[in-house]
C-alpha positions as semicolon CSV with decimal commas, in nm:
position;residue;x (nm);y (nm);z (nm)
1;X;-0,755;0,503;0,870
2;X;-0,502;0,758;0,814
3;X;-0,208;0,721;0,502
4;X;0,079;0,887;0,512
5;X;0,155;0,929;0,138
6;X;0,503;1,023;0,025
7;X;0,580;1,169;-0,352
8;X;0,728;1,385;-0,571
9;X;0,554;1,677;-0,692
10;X;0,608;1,605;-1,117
11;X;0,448;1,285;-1,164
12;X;0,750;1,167;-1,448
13;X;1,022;1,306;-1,146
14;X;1,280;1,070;-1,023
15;X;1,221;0,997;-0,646
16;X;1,529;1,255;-0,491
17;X;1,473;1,243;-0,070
18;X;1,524;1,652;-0,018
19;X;1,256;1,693;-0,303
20;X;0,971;1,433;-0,098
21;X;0,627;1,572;-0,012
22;X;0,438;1,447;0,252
23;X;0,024;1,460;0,225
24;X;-0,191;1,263;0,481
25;X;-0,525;1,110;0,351
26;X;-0,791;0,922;0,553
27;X;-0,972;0,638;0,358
28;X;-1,053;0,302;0,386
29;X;-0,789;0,130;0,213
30;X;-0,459;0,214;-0,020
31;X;-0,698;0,161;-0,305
32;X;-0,914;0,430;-0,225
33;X;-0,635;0,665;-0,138
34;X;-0,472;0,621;-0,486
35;X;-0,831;0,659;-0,650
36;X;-0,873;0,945;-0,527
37;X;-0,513;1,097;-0,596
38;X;-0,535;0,918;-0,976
39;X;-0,603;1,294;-1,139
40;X;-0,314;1,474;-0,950
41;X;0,015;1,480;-1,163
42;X;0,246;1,332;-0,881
43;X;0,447;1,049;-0,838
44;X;0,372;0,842;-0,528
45;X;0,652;0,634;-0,387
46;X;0,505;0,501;-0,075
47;X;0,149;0,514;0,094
48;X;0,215;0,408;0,467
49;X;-0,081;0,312;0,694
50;X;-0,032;0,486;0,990
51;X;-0,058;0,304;1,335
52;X;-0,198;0,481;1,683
53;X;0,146;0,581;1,800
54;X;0,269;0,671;1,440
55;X;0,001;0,878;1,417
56;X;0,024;1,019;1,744
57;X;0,407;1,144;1,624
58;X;0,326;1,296;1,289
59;X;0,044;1,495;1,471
60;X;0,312;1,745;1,640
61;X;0,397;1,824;1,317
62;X;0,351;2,187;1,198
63;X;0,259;2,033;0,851
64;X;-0,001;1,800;0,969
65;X;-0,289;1,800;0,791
66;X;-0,552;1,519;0,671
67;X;-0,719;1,578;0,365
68;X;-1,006;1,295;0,278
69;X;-1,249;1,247;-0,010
């Protein structure tokens, strides 16, 4: 499955919309994705599971691009 994982690039930064980075991660399940993202210094807010036709949409975006373990 494909996350869509939304954060801030300082892991101690407060969440500010305009500052929100976007990476996409295929794994098995949230647990996995945030094991492997433990050692980067970021602050997740949200991993989102991303359906067929939500993945379909993010995939016409310039900045789509999957990174896995």
């Amino acid at each position: 499955m494909i996350y869509k994982i939304l954060y801030q690039e300082h892991e101690n930064e407060v969440p500010v919309r305009e500052n929100t980075k976007t990476i996409y991660y295929q794994a098995d399940s949230e647990h996995q994705v945030r094991q492997a993202l433990k050692n980067r210094k970021i602050n997740i807010e949200y991993i989102q599971p991303l359906d067929d036709e939500h993945l379909a949409y993010e995939k016409q975006s310039e900045y789509f691009i999957v990174e896995n373990n």
